[in-house]
Short mmCIF file of the C-alpha atoms (twelve columns), coordinates in Angstrom:
data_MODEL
# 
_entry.id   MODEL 
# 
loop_
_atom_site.group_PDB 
_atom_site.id 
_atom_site.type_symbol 
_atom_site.label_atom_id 
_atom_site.label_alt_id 
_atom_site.label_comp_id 
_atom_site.label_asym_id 
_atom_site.label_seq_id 
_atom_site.Cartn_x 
_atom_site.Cartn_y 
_atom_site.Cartn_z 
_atom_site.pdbx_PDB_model_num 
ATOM 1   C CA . UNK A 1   -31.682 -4.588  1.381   1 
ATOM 2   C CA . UNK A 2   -28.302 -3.073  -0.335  1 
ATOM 3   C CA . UNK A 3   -25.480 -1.564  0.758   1 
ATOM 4   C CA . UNK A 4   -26.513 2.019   0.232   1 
ATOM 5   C CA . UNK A 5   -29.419 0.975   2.583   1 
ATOM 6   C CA . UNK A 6   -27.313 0.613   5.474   1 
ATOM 7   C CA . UNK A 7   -25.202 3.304   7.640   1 
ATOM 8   C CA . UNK A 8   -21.837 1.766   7.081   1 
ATOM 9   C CA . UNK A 9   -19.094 2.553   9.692   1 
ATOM 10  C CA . UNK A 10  -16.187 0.858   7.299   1 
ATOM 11  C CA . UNK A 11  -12.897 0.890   7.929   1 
ATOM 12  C CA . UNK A 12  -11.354 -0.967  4.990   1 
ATOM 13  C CA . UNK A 13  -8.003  -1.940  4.128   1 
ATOM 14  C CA . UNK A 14  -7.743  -2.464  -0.098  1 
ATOM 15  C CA . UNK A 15  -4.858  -4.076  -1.448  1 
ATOM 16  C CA . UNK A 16  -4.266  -3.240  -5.036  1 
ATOM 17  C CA . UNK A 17  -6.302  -0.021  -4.405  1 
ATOM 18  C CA . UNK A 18  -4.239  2.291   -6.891  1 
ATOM 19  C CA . UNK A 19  -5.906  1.340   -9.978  1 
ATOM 20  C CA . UNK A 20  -8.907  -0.558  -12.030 1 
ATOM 21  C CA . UNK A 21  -11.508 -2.104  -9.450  1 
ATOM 22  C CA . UNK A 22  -9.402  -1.641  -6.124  1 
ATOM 23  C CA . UNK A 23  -9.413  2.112   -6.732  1 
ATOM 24  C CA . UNK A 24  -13.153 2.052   -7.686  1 
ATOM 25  C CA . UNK A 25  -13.873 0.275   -4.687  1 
ATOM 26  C CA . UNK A 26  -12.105 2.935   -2.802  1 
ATOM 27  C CA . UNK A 27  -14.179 5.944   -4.112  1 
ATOM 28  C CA . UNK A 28  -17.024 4.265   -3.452  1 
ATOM 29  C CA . UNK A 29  -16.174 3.537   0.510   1 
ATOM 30  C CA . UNK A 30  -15.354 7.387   0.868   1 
ATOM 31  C CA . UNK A 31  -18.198 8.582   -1.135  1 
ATOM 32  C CA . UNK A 32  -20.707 6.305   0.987   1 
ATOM 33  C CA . UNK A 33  -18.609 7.390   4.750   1 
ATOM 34  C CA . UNK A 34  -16.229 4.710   4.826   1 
ATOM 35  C CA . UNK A 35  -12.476 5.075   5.816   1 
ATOM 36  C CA . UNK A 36  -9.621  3.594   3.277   1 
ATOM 37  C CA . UNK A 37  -6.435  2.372   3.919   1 
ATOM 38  C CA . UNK A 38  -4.397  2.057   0.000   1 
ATOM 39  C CA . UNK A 39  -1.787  -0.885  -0.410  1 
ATOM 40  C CA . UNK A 40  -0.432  -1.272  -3.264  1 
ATOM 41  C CA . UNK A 41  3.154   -0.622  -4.816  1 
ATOM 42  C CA . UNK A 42  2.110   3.011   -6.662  1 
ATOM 43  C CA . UNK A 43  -0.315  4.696   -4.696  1 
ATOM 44  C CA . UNK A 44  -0.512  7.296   -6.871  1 
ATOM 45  C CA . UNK A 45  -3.315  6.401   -8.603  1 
ATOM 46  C CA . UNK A 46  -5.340  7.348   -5.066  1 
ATOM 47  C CA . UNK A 47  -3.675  11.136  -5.013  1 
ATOM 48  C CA . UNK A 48  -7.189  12.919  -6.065  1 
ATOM 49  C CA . UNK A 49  -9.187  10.967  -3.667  1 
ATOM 50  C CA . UNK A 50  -6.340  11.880  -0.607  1 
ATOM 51  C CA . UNK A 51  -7.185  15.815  -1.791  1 
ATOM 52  C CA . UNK A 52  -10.720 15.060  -1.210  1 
ATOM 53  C CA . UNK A 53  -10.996 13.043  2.105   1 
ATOM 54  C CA . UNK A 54  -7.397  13.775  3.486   1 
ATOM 55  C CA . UNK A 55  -8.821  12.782  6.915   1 
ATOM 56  C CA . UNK A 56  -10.569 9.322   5.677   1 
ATOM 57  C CA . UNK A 57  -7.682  7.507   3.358   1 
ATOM 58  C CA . UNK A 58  -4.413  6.943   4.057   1 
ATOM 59  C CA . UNK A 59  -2.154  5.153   1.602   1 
ATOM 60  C CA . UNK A 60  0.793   3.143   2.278   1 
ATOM 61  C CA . UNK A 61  3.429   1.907   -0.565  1 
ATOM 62  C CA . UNK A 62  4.220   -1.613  -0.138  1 
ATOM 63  C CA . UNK A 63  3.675   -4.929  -1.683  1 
ATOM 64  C CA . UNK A 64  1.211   -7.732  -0.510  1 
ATOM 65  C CA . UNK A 65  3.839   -10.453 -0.447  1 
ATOM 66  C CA . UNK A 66  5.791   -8.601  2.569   1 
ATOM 67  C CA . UNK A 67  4.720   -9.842  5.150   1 
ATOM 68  C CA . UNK A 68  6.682   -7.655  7.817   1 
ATOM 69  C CA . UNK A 69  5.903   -4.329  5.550   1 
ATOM 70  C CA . UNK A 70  2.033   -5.425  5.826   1 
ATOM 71  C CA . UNK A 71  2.598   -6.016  9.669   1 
ATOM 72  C CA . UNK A 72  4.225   -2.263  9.569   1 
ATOM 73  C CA . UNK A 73  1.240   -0.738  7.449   1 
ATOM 74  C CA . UNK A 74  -1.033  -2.424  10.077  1 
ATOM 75  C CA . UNK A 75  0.274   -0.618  12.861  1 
ATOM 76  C CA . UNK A 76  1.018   2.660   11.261  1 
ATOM 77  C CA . UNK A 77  -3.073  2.356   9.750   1 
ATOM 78  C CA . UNK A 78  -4.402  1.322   13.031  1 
ATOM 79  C CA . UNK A 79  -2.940  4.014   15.075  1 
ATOM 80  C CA . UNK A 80  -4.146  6.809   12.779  1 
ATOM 81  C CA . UNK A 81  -7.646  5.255   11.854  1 
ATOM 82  C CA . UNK A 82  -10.656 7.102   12.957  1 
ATOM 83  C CA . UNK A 83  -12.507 4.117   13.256  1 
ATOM 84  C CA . UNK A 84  -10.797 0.325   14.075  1 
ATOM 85  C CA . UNK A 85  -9.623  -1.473  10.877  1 
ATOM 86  C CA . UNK A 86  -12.375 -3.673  10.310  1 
ATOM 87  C CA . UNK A 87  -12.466 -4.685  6.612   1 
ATOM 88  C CA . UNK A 88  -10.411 -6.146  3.726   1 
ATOM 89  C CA . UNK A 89  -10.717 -6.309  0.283   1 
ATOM 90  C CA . UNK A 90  -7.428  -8.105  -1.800  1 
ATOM 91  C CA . UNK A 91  -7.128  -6.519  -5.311  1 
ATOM 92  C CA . UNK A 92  -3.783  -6.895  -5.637  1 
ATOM 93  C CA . UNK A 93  -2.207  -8.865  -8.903  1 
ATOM 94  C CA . UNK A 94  -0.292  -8.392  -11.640 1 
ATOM 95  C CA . UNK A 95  -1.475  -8.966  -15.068 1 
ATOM 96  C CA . UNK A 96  -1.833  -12.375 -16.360 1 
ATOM 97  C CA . UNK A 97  0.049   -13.185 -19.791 1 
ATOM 98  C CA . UNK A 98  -1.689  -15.720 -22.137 1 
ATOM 99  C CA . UNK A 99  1.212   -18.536 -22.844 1 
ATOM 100 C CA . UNK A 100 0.916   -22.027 -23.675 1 
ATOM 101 C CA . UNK A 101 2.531   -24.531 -21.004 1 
ATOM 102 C CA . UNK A 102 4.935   -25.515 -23.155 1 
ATOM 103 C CA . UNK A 103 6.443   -22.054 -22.936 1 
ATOM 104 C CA . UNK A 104 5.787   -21.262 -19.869 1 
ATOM 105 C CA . UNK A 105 8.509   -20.188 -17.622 1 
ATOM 106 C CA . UNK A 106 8.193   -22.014 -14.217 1 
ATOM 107 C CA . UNK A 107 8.871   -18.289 -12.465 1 
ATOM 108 C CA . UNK A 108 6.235   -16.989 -14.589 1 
ATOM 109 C CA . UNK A 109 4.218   -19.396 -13.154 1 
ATOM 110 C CA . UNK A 110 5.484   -18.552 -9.620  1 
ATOM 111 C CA . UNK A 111 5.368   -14.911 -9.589  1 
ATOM 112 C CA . UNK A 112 1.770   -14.928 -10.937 1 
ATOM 113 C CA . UNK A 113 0.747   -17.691 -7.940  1 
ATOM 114 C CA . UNK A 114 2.915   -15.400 -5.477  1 
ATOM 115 C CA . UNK A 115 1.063   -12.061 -6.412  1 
ATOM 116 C CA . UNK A 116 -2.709  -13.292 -6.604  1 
ATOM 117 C CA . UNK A 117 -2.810  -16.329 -4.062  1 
ATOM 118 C CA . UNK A 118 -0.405  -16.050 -2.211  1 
ATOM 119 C CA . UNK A 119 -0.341  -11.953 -1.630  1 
ATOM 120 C CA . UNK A 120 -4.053  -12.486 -0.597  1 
ATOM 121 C CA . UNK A 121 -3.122  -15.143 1.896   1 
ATOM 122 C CA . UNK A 122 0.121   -13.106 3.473   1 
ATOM 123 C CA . UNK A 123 -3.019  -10.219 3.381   1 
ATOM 124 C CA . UNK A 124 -5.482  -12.170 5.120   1 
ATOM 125 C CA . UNK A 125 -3.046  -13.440 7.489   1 
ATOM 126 C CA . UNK A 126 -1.921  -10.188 9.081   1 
ATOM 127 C CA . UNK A 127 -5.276  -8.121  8.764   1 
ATOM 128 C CA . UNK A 128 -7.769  -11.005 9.151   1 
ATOM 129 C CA . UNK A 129 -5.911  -12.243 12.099  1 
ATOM 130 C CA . UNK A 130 -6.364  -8.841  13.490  1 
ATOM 131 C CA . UNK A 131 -9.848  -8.943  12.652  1 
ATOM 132 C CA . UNK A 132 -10.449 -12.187 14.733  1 
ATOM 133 C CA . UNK A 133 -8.395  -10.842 17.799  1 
ATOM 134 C CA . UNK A 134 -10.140 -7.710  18.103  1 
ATOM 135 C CA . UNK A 135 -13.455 -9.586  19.026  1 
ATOM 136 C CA . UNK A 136 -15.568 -7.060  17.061  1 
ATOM 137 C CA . UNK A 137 -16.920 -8.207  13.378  1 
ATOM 138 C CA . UNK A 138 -15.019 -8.130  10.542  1 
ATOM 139 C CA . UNK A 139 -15.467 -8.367  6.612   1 
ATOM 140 C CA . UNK A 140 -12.676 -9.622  3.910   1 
ATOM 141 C CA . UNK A 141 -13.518 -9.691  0.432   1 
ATOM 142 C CA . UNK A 142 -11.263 -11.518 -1.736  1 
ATOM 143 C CA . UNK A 143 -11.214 -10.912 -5.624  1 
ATOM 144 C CA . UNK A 144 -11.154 -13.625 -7.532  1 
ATOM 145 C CA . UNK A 145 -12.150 -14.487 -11.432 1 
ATOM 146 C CA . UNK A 146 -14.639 -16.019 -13.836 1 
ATOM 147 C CA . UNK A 147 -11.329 -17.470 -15.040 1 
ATOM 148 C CA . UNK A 148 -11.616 -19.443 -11.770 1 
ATOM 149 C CA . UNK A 149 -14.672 -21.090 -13.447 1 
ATOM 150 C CA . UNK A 150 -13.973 -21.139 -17.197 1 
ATOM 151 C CA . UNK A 151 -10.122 -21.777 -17.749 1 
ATOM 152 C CA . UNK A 152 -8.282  -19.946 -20.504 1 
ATOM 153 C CA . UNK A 153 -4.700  -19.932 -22.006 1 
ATOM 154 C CA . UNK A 154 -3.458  -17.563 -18.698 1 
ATOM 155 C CA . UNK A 155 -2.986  -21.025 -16.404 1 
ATOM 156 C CA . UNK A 156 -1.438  -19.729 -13.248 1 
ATOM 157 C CA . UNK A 157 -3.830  -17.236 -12.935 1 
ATOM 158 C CA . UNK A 158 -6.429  -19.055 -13.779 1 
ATOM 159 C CA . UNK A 159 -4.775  -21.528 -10.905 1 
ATOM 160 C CA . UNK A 160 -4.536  -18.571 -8.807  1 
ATOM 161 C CA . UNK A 161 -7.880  -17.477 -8.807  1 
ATOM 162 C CA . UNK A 162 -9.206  -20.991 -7.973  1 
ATOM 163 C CA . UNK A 163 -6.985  -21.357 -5.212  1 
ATOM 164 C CA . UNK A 164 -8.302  -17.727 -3.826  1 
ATOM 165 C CA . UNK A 165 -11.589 -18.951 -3.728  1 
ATOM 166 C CA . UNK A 166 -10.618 -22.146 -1.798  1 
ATOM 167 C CA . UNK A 167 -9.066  -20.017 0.690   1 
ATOM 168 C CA . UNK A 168 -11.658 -17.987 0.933   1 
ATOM 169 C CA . UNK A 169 -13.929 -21.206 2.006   1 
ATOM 170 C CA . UNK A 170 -11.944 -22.710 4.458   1 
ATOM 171 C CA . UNK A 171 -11.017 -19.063 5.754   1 
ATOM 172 C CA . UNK A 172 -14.792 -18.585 6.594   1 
ATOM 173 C CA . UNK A 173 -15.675 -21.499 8.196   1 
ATOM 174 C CA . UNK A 174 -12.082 -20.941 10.441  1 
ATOM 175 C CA . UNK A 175 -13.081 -17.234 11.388  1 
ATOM 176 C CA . UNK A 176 -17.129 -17.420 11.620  1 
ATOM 177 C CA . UNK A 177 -17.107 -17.970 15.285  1 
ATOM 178 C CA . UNK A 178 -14.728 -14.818 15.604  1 
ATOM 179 C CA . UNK A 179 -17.451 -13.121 13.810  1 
ATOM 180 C CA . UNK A 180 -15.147 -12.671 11.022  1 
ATOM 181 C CA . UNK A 181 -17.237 -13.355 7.371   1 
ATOM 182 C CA . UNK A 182 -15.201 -14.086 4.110   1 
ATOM 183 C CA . UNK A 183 -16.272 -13.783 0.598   1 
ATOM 184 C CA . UNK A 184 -15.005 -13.680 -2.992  1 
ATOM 185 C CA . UNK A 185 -16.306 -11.805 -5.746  1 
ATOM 186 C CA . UNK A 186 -15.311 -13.388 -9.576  1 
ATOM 187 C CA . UNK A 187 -15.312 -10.258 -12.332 1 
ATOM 188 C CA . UNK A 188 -16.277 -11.170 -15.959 1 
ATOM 189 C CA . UNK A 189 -14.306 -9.069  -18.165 1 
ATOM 190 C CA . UNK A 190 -13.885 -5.234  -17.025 1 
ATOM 191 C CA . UNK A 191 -12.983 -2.015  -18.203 1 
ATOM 192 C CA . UNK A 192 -9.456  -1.733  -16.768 1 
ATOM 193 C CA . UNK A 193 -5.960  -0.795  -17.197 1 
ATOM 194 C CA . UNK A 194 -5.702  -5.040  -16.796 1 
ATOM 195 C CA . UNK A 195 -7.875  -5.573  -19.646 1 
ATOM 196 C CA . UNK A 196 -7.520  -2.703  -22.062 1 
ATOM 197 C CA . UNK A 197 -3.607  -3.981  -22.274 1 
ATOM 198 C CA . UNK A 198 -0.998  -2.809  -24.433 1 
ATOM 199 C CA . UNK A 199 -1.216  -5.077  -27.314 1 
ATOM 200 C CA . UNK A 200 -4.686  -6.544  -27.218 1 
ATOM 201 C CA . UNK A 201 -6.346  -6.577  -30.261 1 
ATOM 202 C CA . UNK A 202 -9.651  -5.173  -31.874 1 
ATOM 203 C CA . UNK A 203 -10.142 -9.375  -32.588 1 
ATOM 204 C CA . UNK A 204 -9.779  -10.085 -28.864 1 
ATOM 205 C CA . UNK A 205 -11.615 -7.325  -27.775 1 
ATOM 206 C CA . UNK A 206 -14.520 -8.429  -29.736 1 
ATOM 207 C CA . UNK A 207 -13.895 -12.225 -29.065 1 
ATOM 208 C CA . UNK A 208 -14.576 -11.095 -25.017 1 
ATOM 209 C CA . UNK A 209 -17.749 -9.343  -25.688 1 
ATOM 210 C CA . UNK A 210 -19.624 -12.266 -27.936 1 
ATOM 211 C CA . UNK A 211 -18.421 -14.325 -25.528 1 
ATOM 212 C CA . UNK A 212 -20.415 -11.782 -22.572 1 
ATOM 213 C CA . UNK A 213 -24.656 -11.861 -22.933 1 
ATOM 214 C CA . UNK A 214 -24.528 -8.301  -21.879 1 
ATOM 215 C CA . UNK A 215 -22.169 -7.625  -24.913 1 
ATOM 216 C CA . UNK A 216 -20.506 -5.248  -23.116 1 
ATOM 217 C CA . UNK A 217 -17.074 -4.947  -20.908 1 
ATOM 218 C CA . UNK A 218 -18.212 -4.534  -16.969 1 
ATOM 219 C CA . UNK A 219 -17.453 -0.972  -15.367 1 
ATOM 220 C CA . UNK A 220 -15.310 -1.099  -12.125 1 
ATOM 221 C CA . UNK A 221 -17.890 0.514   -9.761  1 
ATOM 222 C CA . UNK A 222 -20.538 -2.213  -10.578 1 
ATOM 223 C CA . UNK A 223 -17.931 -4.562  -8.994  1 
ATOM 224 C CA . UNK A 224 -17.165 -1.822  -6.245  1 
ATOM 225 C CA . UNK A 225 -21.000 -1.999  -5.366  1 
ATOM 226 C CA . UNK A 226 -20.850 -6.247  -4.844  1 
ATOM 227 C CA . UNK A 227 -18.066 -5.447  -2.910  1 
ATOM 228 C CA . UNK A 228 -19.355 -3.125  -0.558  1 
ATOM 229 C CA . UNK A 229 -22.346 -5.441  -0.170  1 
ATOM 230 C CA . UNK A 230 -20.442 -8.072  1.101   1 
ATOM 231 C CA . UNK A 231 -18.555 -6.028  3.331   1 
ATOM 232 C CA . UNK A 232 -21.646 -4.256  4.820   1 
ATOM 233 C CA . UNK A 233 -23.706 -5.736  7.560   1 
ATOM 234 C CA . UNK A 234 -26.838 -6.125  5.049   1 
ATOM 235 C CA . UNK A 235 -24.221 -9.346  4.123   1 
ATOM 236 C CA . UNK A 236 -24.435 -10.377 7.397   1 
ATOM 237 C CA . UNK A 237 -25.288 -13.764 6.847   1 
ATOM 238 C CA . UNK A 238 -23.377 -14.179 3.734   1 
ATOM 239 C CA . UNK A 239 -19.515 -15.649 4.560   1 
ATOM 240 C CA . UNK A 240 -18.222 -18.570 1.904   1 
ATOM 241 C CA . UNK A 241 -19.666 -17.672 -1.029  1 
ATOM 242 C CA . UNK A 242 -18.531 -16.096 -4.169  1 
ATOM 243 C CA . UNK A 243 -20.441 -14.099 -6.139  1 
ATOM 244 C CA . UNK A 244 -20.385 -13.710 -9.908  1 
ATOM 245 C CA . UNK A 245 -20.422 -10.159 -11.531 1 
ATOM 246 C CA . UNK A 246 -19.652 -11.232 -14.970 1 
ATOM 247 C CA . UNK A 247 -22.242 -10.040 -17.750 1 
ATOM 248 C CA . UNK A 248 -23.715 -13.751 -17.981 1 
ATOM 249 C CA . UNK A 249 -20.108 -14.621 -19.331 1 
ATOM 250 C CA . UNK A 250 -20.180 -17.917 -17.197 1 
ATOM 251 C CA . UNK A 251 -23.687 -18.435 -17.743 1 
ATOM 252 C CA . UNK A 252 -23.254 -18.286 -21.471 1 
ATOM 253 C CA . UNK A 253 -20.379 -20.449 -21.768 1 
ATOM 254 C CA . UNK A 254 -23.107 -23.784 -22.739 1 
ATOM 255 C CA . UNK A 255 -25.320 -21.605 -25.406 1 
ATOM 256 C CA . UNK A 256 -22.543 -22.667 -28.063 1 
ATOM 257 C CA . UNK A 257 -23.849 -26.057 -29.267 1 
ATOM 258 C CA . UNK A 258 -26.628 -24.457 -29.612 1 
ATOM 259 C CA . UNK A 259 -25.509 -21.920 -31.897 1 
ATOM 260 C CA . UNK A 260 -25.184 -19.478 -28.951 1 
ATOM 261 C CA . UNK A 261 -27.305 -16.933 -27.036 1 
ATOM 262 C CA . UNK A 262 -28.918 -13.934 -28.398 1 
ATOM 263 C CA . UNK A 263 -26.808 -10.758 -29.746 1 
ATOM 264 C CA . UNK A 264 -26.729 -7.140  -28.987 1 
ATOM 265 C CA . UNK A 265 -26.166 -5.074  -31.342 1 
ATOM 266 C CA . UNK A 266 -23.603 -3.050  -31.363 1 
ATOM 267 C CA . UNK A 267 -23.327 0.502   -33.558 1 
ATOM 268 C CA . UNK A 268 -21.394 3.040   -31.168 1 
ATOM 269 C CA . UNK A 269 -18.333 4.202   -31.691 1 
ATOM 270 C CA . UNK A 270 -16.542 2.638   -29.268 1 
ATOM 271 C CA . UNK A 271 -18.192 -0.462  -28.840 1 
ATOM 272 C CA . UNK A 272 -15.858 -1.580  -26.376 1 
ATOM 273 C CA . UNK A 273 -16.951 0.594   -23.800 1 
ATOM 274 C CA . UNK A 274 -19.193 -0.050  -20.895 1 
ATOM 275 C CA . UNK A 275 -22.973 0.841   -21.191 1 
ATOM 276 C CA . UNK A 276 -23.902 0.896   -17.650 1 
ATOM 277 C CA . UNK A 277 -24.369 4.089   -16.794 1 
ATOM 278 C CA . UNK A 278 -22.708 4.795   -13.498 1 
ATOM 279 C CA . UNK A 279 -20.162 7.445   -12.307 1 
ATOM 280 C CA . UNK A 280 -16.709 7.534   -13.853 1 
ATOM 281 C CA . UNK A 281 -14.317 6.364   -11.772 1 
ATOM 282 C CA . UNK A 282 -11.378 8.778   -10.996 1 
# 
C-alpha cells in the first residue's frame, strides 16, 4: 500500500515550505486533497500554489525558532483550517557552509544547531503538543540527512541532523500512546536551491554524483512522496524510524576499497540534472 492508495484527510503544517523539498511536499499535499499551512520566513515561494487552492493553504511568515510567533501561527491556522491541524513536516534550515573546525566560528556553529535542531524541536513542541492534546492521531515528519550517517566537512549540520533524528526517537516513543507517530526522512543529495549553491563547482557537482549509485541528483517530489507516506495512515504502524531516500549514496559509501560500485554513464547535457521523471515542481 502507498500513499496515493489511501484517501488522505491531511491537514499539514510544513516548516520551511517556501522552497526546495518543503515546497514540493506542499504541492503534492494539495494536489492529492490535503490542506497546507506554509512557515517559513519568505513565503513567497508558495504564491502560485495560494492562486490555485486559495481555500486549502494558508501561509504564515515567521521563523521556526519563535516560539510565541509559532504559538500565534497555531491559533491563527487552527481557526481557519477546514480540517483540524493534524500533521507536521520540519523543513526548515539554512544552508550548511563547508569549514574546517579550526575556522569555525562558534555562532556559526550555533545558528546552524538553532535553525535545524533546535527550530524542529521549538516546531514539534507547539504543534506536536497540540497533536497529543487533541486526542485524535497525528503525523510529524522530521527532515533530516544522509549527512546524519556519513559526516562531511559541514559539522554542525551534520551534528544537527543527528540530533534531529534522536529527537525524533525519543519523541515517538513519548507521543505513541497519544496516537501521535514520528518519523524522519534523510535526503541524499537533491536538486535544490540548497544544493545547486552559488559557488559550487562543476568538480563538486560531479564529486556528489560518483559518490550516488543512481549517478544522479534526487528530485524534490521523490522526497515529497516518502513524506506523504509517512504522514498517511498506510504508515500507520511506522513511528521511530528514518527512512533513507538517498540514490544508494549511504549504501555506496563501503564499495571504495573495492574500487567502487558500478558507473552510469553520463552523456546529457546537463548531467547534473535529475533523471526521474516526475512532475516539475513549481
Amino acid at each position: 500500500m502507498n500513499a496515493n492508495s489511501v484517501s488522505i484527510p491531511l491537514s499539514v503544517v510544513v516548516t520551511g515550505g517556501g522552497r526546495g523539498i518543503g515546497l514540493a511536499t506542499v504541492q503534492l499535499l494539495l494536489e492529492r486533497g490535503g490542506s497546507v499551512v506554509v512557515v517559513d520566513l519568505d513565503v513567497t515561494g508558495a504564491d502560485e500554489l495560494a492562486r490555485q487552492y486559495p481555500r486549502r493553504l494558508q501561509r504564515f511568515a515567521g521563523s521556526v525558532t519563535d516560539e510565541a510567533r509559532l504559538r500565534e501561527i497555531l491559533e491563527l491556522a487552527s481557526r481557519e483550517a477546514e480540517v483540524p491541524l493534524n500533521g507536521l513536516v520540519n523543513c526548515a534550515g539554512i544552508a550548511p557552509i563547508p569549514t574546517p573546525i579550526e575556522d569555525c566560528p562558534v555562532e556559526q556553529w550555533s545558528r546552524v544547531l538553532e535553525s535545524h535542531l533546535t527550530g524542529s524541536y521549538i516546531a514539534c513542541k507547539v504543534f506536536g503538543a497540540a497533536f497529543a492534546q487533541s486526542g485524535a492521531p497525528g503525523s510529524i515528519v522530521n527532515v533530516a540527512s544522509v549527512l546524519a550517517h556519513r559526516p562531511g566537512p559541514v559539522l554542525a549540520y551534520g551534528a544537527a541532523k543527528s540530533g534531529v533524528i534522536s529527537m525524533t526517537e525519543a519523541l515517538a516513543a513519548h507521543w505513541a500512546a497519544r496516537q501521535v507517530r514520528v518519523n524522519a526522512v534523510a535526503p541524499g543529495w537533491t536538486d535544490t536551491p540548497f544544493v545547486r549553491r552559488k559557488g559550487r563547482s562543476d568538480k563538486e557537482f560531479r564529486s556528489i554524483l560518483d559518490a550516488t549509485p543512481q549517478g544522479r541528483l534526487l528530485d524534490a517530489a521523490e522526497i515529497a512522496e516518502v513524506i506523504l507516506f509517512l504522514l498517511s495512515p498506510a504508515a500507520s504502524a511506522v513511528t521511530g524510524s528514518t527512512i533513507t531516500c538517498d540514490g544508494g549514496y549511504v549504501a555506496g559509501s563501503g564499495w571504495a576499497p573495492y574500487g567502487g560500485f558500478p558507473r552510469i554513464p553520463r552523456d546529457a547535457p546537463d548531467q547534473y540534472a535529475t533523471t526521474h521523471p516526475s512532475r516539475e515542481t513549481v
